[in-house]
DOTORVEX-466882 format. One record per residue (C-alpha): residue in one letter; residue number from 0; x, y, z. Coordinates in nm, 3 decimals. Layout:
REM residues N
> rest | nr | x | y | z
> A | NUM | X | Y | Z
...
END
This chain:
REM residues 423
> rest | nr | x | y | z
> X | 0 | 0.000 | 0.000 | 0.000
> X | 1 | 0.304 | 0.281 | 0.083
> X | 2 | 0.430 | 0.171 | -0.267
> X | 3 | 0.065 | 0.268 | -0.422
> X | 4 | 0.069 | 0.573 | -0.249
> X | 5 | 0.378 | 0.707 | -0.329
> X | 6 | 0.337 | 0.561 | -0.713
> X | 7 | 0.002 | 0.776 | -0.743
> X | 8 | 0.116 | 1.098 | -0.590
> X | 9 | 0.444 | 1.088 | -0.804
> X | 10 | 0.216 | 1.064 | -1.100
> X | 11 | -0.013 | 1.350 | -0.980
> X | 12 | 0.271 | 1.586 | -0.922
> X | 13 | 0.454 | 1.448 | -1.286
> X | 14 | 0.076 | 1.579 | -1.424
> X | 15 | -0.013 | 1.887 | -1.255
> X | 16 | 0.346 | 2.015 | -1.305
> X | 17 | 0.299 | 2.076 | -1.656
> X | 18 | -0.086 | 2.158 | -1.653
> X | 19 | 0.040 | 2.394 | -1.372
> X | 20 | 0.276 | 2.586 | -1.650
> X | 21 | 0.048 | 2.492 | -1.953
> X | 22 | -0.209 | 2.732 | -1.698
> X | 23 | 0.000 | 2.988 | -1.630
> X | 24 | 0.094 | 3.059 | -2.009
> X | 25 | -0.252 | 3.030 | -2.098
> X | 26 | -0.358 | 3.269 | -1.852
> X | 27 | -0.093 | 3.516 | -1.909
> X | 28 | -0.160 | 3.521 | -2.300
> X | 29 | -0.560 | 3.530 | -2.232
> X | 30 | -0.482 | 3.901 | -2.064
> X | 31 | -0.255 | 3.974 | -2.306
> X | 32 | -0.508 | 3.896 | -2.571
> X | 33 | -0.719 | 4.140 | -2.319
> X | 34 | -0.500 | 4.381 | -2.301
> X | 35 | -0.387 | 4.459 | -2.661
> X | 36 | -0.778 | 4.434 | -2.761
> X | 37 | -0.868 | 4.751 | -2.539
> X | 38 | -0.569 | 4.933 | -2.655
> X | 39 | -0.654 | 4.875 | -3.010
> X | 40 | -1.034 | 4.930 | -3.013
> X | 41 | -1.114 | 5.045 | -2.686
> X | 42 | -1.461 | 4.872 | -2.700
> X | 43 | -1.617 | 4.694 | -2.432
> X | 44 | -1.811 | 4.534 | -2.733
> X | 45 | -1.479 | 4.393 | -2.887
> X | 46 | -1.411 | 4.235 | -2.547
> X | 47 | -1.770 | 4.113 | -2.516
> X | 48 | -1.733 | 3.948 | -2.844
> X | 49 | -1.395 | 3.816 | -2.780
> X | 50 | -1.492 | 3.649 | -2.467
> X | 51 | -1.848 | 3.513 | -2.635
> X | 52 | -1.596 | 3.344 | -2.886
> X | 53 | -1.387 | 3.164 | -2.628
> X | 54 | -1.700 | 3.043 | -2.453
> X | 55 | -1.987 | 2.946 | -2.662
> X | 56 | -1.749 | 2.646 | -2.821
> X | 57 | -1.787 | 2.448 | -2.461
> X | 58 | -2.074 | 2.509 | -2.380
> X | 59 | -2.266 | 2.428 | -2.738
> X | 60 | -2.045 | 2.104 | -2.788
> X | 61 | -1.986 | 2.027 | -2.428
> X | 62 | -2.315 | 1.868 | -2.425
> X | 63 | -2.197 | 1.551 | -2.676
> X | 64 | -1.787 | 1.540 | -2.637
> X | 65 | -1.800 | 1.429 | -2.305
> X | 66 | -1.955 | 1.057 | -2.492
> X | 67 | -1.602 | 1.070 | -2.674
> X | 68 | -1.404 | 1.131 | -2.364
> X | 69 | -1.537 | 0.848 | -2.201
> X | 70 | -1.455 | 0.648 | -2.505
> X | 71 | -1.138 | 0.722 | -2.573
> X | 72 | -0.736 | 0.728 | -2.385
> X | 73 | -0.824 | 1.016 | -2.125
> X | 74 | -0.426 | 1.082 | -2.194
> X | 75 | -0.459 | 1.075 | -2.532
> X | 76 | -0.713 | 1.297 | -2.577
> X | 77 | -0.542 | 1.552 | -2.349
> X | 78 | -0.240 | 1.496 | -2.529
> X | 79 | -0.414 | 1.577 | -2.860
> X | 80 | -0.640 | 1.895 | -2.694
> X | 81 | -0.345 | 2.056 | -2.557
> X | 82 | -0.168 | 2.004 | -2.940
> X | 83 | -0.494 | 2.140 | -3.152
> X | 84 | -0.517 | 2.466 | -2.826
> X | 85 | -0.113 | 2.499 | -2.928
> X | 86 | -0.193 | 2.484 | -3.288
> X | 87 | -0.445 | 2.759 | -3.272
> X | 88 | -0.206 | 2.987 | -3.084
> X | 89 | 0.030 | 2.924 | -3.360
> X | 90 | -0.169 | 3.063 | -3.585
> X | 91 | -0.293 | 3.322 | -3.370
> X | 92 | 0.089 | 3.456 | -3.345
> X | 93 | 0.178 | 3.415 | -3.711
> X | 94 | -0.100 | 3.660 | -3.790
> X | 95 | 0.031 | 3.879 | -3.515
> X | 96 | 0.417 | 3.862 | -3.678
> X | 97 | 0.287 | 3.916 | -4.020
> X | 98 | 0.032 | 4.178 | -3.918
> X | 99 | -0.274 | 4.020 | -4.125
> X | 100 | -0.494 | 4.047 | -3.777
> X | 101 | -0.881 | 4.076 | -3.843
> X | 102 | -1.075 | 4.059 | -3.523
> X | 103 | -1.290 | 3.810 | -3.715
> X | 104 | -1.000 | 3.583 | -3.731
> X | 105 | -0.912 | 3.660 | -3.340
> X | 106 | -1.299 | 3.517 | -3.270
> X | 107 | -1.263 | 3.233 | -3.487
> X | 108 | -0.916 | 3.061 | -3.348
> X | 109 | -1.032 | 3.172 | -3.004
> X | 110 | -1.350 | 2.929 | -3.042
> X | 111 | -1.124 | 2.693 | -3.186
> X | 112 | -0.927 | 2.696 | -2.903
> X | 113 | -1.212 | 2.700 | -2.709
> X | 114 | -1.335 | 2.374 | -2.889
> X | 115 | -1.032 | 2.195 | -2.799
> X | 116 | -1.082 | 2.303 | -2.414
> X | 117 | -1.438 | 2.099 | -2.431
> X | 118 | -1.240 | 1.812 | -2.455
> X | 119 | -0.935 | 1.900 | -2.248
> X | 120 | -1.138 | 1.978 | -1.898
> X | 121 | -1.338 | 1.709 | -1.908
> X | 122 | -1.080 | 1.455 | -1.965
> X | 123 | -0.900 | 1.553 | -1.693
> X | 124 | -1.122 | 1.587 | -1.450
> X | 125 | -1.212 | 1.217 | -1.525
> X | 126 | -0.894 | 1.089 | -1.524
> X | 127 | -0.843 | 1.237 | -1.154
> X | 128 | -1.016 | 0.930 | -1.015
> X | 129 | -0.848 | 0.729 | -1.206
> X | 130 | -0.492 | 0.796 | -1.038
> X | 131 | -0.626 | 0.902 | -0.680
> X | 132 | -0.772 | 0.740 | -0.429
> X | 133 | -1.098 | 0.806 | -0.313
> X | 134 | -1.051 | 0.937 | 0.041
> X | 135 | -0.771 | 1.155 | -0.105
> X | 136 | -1.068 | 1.336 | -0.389
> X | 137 | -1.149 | 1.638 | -0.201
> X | 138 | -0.794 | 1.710 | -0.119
> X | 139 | -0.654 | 1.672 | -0.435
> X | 140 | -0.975 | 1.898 | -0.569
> X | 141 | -0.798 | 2.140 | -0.310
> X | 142 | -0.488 | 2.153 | -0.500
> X | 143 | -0.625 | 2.205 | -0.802
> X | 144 | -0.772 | 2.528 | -0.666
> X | 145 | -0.427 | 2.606 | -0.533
> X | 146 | -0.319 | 2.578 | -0.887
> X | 147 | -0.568 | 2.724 | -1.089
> X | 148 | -0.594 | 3.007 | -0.786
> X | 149 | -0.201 | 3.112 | -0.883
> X | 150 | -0.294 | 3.113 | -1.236
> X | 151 | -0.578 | 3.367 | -1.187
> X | 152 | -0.334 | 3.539 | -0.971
> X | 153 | 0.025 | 3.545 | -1.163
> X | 154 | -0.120 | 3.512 | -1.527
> X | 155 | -0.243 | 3.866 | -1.536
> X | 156 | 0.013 | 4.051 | -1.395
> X | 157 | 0.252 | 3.830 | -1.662
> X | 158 | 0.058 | 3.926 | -1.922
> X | 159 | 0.044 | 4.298 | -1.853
> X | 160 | 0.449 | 4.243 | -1.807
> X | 161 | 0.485 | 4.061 | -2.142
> X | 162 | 0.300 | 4.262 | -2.350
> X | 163 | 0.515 | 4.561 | -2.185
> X | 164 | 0.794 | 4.420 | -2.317
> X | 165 | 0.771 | 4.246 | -2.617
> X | 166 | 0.546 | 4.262 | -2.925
> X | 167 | 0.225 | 4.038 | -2.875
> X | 168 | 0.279 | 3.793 | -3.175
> X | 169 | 0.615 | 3.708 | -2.898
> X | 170 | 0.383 | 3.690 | -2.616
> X | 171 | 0.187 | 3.363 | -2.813
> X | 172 | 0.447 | 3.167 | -2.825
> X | 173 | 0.509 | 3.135 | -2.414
> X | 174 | 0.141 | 2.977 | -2.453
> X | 175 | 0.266 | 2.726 | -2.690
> X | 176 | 0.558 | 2.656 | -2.474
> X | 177 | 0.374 | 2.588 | -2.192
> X | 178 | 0.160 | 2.385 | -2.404
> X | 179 | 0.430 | 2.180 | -2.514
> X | 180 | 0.559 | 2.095 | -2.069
> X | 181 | 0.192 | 2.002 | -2.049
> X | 182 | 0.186 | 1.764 | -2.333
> X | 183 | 0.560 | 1.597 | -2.220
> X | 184 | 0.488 | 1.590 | -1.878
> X | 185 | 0.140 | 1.357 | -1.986
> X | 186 | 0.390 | 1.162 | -2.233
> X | 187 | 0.600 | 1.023 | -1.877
> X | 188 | 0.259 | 0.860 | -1.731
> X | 189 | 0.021 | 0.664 | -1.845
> X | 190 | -0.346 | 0.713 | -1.710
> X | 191 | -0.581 | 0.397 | -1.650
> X | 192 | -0.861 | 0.355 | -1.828
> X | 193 | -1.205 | 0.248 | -1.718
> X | 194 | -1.378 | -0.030 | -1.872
> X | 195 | -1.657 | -0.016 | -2.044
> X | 196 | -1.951 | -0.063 | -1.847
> X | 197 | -2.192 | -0.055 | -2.183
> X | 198 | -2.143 | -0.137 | -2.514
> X | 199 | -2.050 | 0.136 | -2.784
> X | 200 | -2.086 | 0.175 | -3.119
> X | 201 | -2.041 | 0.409 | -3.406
> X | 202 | -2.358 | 0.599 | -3.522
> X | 203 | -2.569 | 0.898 | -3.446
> X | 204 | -2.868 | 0.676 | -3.247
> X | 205 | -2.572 | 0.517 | -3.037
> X | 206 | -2.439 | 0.895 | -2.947
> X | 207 | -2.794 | 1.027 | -2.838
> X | 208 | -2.822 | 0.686 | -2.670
> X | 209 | -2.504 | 0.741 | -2.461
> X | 210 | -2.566 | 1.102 | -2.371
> X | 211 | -2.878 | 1.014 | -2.228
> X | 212 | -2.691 | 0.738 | -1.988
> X | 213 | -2.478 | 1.057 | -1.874
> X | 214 | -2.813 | 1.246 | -1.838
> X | 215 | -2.923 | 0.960 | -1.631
> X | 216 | -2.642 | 0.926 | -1.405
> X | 217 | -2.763 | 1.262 | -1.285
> X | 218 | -3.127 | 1.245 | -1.267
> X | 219 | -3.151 | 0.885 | -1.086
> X | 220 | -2.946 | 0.992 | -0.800
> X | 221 | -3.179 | 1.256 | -0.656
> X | 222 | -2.900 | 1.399 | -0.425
> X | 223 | -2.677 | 1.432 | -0.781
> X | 224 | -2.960 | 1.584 | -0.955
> X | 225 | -3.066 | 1.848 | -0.680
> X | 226 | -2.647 | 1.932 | -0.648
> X | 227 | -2.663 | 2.003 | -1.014
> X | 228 | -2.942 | 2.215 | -0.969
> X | 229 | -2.897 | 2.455 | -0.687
> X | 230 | -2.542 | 2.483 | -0.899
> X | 231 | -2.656 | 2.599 | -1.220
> X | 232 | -2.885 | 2.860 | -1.047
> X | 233 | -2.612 | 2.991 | -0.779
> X | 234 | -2.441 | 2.975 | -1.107
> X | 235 | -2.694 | 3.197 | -1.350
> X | 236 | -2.694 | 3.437 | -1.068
> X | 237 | -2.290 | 3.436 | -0.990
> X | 238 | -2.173 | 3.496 | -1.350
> X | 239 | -2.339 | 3.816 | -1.404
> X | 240 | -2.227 | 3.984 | -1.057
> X | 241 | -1.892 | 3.863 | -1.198
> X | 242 | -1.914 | 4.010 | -1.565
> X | 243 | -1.980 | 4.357 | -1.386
> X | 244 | -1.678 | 4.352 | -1.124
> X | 245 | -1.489 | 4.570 | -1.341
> X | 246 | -1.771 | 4.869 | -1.350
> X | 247 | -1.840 | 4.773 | -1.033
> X | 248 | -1.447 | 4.882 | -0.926
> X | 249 | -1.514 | 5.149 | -1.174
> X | 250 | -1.881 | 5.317 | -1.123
> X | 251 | -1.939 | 5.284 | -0.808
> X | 252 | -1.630 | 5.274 | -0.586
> X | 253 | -1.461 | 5.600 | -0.875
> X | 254 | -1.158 | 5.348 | -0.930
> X | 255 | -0.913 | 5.268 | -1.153
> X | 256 | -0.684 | 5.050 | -1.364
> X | 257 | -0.450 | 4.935 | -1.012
> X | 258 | -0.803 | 4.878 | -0.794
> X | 259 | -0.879 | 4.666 | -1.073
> X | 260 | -0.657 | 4.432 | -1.041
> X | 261 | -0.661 | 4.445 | -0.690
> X | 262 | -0.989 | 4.337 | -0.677
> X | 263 | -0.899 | 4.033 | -0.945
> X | 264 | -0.567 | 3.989 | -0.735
> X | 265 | -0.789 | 3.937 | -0.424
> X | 266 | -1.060 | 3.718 | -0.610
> X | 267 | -0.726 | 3.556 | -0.683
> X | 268 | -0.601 | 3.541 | -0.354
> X | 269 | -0.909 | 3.430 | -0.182
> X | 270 | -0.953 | 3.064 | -0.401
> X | 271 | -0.590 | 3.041 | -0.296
> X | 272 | -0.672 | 3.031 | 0.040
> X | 273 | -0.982 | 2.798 | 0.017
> X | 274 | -0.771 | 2.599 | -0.211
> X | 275 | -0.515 | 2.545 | 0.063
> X | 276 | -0.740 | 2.450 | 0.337
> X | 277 | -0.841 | 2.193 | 0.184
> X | 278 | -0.548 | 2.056 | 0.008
> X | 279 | -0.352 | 2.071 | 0.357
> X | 280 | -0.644 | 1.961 | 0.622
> X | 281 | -0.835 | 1.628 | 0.536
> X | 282 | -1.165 | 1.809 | 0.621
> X | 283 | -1.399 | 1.625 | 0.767
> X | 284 | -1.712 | 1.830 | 0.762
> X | 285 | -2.024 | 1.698 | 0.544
> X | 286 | -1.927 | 1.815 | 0.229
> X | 287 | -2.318 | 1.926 | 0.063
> X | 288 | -2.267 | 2.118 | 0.393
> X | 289 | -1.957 | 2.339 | 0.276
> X | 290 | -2.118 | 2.383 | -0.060
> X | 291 | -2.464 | 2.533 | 0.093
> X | 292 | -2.241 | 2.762 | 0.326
> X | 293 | -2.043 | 2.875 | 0.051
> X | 294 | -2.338 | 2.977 | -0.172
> X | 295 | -2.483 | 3.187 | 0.154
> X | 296 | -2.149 | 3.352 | 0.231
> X | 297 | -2.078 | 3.480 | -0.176
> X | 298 | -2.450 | 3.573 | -0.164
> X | 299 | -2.432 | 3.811 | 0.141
> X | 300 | -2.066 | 3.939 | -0.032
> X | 301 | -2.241 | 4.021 | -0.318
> X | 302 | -2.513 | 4.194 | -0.154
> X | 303 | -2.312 | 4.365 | 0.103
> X | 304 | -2.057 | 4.487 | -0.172
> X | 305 | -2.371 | 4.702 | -0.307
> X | 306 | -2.499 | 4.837 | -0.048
> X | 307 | -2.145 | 4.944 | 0.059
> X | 308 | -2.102 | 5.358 | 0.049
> X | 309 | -1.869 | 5.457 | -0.263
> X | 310 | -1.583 | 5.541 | -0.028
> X | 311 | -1.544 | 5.149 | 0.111
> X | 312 | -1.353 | 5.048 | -0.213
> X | 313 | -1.112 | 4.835 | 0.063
> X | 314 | -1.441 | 4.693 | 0.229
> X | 315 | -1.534 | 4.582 | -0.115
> X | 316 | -1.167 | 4.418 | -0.175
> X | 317 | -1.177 | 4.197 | 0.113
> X | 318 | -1.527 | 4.090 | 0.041
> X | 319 | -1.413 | 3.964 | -0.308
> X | 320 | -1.105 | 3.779 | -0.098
> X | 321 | -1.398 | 3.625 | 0.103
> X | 322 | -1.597 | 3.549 | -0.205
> X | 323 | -1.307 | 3.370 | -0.328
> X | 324 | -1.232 | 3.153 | -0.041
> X | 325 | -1.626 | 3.044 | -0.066
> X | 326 | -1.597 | 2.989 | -0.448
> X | 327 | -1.292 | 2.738 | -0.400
> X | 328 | -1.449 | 2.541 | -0.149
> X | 329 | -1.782 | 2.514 | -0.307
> X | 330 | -1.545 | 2.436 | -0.632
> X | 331 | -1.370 | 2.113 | -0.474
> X | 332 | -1.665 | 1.978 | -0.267
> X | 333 | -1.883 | 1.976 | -0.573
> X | 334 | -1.649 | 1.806 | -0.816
> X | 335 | -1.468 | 1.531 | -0.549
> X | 336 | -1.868 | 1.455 | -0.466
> X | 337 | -1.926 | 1.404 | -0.869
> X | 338 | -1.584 | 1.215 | -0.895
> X | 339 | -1.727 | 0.983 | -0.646
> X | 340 | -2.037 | 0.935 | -0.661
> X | 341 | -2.060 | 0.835 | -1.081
> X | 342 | -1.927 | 0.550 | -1.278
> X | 343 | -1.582 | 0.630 | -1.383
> X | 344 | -1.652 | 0.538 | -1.740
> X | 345 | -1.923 | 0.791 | -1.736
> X | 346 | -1.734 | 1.107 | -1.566
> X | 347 | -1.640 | 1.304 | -1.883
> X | 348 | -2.025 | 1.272 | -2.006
> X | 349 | -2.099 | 1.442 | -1.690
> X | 350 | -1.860 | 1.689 | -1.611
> X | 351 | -1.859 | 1.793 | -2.005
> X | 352 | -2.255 | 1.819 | -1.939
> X | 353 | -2.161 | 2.007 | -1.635
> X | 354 | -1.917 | 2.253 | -1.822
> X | 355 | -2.166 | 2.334 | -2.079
> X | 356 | -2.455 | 2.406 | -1.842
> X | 357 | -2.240 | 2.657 | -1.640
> X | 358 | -2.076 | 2.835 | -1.918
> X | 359 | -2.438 | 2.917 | -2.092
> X | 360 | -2.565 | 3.187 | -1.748
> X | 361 | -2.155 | 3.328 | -1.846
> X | 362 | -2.257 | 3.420 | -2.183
> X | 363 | -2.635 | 3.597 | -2.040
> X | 364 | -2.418 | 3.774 | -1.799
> X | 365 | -2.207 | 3.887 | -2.105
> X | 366 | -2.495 | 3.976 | -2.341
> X | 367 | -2.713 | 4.178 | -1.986
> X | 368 | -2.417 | 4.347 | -1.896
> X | 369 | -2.488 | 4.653 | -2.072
> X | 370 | -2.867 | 4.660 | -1.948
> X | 371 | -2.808 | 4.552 | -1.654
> X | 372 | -2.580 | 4.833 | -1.562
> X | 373 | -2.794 | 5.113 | -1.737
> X | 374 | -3.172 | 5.013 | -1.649
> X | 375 | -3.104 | 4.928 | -1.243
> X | 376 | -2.781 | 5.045 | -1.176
> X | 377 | -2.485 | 4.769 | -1.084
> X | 378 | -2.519 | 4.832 | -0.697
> X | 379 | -2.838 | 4.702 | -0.702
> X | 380 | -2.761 | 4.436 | -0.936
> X | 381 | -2.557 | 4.346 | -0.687
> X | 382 | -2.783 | 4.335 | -0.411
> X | 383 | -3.083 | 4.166 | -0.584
> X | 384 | -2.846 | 3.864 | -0.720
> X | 385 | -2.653 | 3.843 | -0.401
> X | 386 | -2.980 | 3.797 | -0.176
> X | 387 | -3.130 | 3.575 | -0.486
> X | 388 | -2.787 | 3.360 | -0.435
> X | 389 | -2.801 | 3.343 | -0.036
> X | 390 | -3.154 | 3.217 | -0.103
> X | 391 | -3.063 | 2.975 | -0.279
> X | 392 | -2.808 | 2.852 | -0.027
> X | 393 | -3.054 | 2.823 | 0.272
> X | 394 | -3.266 | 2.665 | 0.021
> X | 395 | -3.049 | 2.378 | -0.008
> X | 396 | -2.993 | 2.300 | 0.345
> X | 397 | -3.350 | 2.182 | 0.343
> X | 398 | -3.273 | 1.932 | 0.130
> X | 399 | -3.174 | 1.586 | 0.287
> X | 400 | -3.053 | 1.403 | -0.022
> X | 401 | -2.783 | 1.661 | -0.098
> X | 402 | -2.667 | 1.658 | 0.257
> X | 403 | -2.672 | 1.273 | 0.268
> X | 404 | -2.486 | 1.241 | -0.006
> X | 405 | -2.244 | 1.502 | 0.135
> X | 406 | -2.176 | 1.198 | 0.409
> X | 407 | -2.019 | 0.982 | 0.193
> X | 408 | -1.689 | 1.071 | 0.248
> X | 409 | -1.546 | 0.765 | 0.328
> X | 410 | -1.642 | 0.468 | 0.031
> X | 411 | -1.374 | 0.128 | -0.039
> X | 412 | -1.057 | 0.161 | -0.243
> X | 413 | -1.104 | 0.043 | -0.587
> X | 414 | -0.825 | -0.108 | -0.788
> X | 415 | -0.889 | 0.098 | -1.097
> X | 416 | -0.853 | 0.407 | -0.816
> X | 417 | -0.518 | 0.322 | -0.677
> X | 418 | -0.372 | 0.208 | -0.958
> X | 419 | -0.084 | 0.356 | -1.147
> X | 420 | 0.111 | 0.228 | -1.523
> X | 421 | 0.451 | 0.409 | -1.585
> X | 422 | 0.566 | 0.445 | -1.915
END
C-alpha cells in the first residue's frame, strides 16, 4: 500500500506540473489577448465578443464530447487537446508577426481553441479518479484550486508584463511553450482507463443513446440531480455579478486600472486560500454542507458589496477575498462529490454536461451586462443577485438528499482508483 501511495502521488505531481505551467501561459496570454484588444479598439463590445468566442465552443459542444471522452485514452485525448489549443495559438501569433490580424480571425481561433478546451477539462477531470484514491478526492480537488488560484493570480500581472515588453505575436508563443511541458509531462505517465460498463458503437442513435446514460447518471441519483441544480442557479446568478466587477471597481467605488486588479488579485487570492485548506487539512465536515455555506457567504458578499457607500472600495476588496475563499471550497466539494459518486466510465459525459450548463448563465451575464448596468444600476444588481444567491443557499440545506450524499466521504478503495502504469 506505501508503494501505491507514493506511485500515485508521483504521478499526480509528474501531471499537474505541466498543466500547472500549460495554466500559467494560458492565462498570461488570455490578458494579453485582453490587453492589446482595449488598446486597439477600446470597446467593451470587442471584449464582449472576444470572450463570447472563447465560450460558446464548450458550452454548445460540451453537451456531446464528453460521450467521446469516455470512449477514448483520457491521456490521449489531453495529449491531442493541448496540441490542436497549441496549434491555434500558432496561428494566432503568425498573424500577429505578419500583421494580417482581423478581429474576425481573433474570434474564430479563439472558439477553436475554445473547442479543444471541451475536450481538455473534461478529460482531466475524469482521469483524476483514475490515479487518486478516493478518500484523497477532495484534497486533491484542493490543489487544483491552489493551482488554478495562482494562475488567476500570476497570469495577469505576466501578461500585462509581457505585453510591456515584447510585441504580442512574442507573447503567443510562451502559450505554446507551456503547451508543449503540459503535453511531455502527460507523455512520462500513463493514465488507466475504465472499462466499459456498456457497449459502444459508431452511429448517431448510439451517441444520443449514450448522452442520455450521462443524463441519467444525474437524474436517478436525486442527491446528484438536486447538487446540479442549486449549482446551475447559484451559477446563472454568480456569473453576471462577476461580468460587472470591473464597472463595479469602476462606477461605483470611482476606481481605476490598479483597484482593478486588486480586486482580481484578491478574487485571486481568496480561491488560494480555500484551495489550501483543503489541500492541507483532510476536512472532515459533510461536504453538501460546505457547498450550501459557501453559496450563503458569496450571496451576502455580493449583496453587502452594493450596499457598501462609494468610499469602502477596501471593504469591497476583502469581500471579493472572502468570495473567493467560498468559491474554492464550493469548487472542490462539488467536483470530489461528482468524482465519487458516478461511474468512472461515465465522468467526462458528466462533467462535459456540467461545463456546458455553467458556461451558458456566463454568456447571459455577457450579453445583460450593458442593461443591466444602465436600467437598475450595478449596486443594485448586486444586491438583488446576491440575496437571490443566499436564497438559494438556505434553500439547499432543506434538502436531505444533498446533505446525505455530502456523508459519503469515506467509500472502499477500488483497484482501478489506486492504480498507477509508468511508461
Amino acid at each position: 500500500m506505501p508503494e501505491i501511495q507514493s506511485e500515485w502521488k508521483r504521478t499526480f505531481g509528474i501531471i499537474w506540473t505541466g498543466q500547472f505551467l500549460s495554466l500559467i501561459s494560458s492565462s498570461l496570454v488570455n490578458f494579453a489577448i485582453i490587453i492589446w484588444l482595449s488598446i486597439e479598439t477600446g470597446s467593451a463590445e470587442v471584449l464582449a465578443y472576444a470572450a463570447i468566442a472563447a465560450l460558446l465552443p464548450q458550452s454548445i459542444i460540451g453537451l456531446f464530447v464528453g460521450v467521446y471522452v469516455d470512449r477514448w485514452d483520457r491521456r490521449k485525448t489531453m495529449i491531442f487537446a493541448d496540441s490542436f489549443i497549441a496549434f491555434c495559438t500558432l496561428i494566432i501569433a503568425l498573424l500577429f508577426h505578419f500583421g494580417n490580424v482581423a478581429y474576425w480571425l481573433i474570434y474564430v481561433l479563439l472558439a477553436f481553441r475554445s473547442a479543444g478546451s471541451a475536450f481538455h477539462m473534461p478529460a482531466m477531470q475524469a482521469a483524476i479518479p483514475m490515479l487518486t484514491p478516493k478518500s484523497e478526492l477532495l484534497r486533491v480537488a484542493g490543489i487544483n484550486q491552489i493551482i488554478q488560484s495562482i494562475s488567476n493570480i500570476a497570469g495577469p500581472a505576466l501578461g500585462a508584463l509581457a505585453i510591456g515588453l515584447m510585441d504580442i505575436a512574442y507573447v503567443m508563443y510562451i502559450d505554446i511553450i507551456g503547451a508543449v511541458f503540459a503535453i511531455v509531462s502527460l507523455l512520462l505517465v500513463k493514465i488507466p482507463h475504465p472499462s466499459p460498463t456498456i457497449p459502444t458503437s459508431k452511429g448517431f442513435g448510439q451517441l444520443t443513446s449514450e448522452i442520455r446514460l450521462g443524463v441519467r447518471a444525474i437524474t436517478s441519483n436525486s442527491g446528484i440531480a438536486f447538487l446540479f441544480l442549486f449549482s446551475t442557479l447559484a451559477t446563472f446568478c454568480i456569473m453576471p455579478i462577476a461580468v460587472l466587477f470591473p464597472l463595479m471597481t469602476l462606477e461605483h467605488f470611482s476606481g481605476d486600472a490598479f483597484q482593478m486588479s486588486i480586486v482580481e488579485a484578491n478574487w485571486g487570492i481568496g480561491m488560494l486560500i480555500g484551495g489550501s485548506v483543503l489541500g492541507i487539512f483532510k476536512l472532515k465536515t459533510n461536504r453538501v454542507t460546505l457547498i450550501n455555506s459557501s453559496y450563503v457567504i458569496m450571496g451576502l458578499a455580493f449583496a453587502i458589496s452594493g450596499i457598501l457607500p462609494n468610499w469602502a472600495f477596501w471593504i469591497f476588496a476583502c469581500l471579493t477575498a472572502l468570495s473567493g475563499i467560498a468559491g474554492a471550497i464550493y469548487n472542490a466539494c462539488f467536483t470530489s462529490i461528482i468524482q465519487q459518486n458516478i461511474d468512472p466510465f461515465l465522468l467526462g459525459r458528466v462533467f462535459s454536461m456540467f461545463f456546458s450548463i455553467t458556461l451558458l448563465p456566463a454568456l447571459i451575464g455577457l450579453l445583460a451586462t450593458g442593461f443591466l448596468a444602465d436600467t437598475i444600476g450595478i449596486n443594485i444588481t448586486f444586491i438583488i443577485l446576491g440575496i437571490a444567491v443566499v436564497m438559494i443557499g438556505i434553500w439547499s440545506f432543506f434538502n436531505k438528499e444533498m446533505l446525505t450524499l455530502g456523508h459519503q466521504s469515506e467509500l472502499p478503495e477500488t483497484e482501478s482508483n489506486t492504480t498507477v502504469y509508468n511508461s
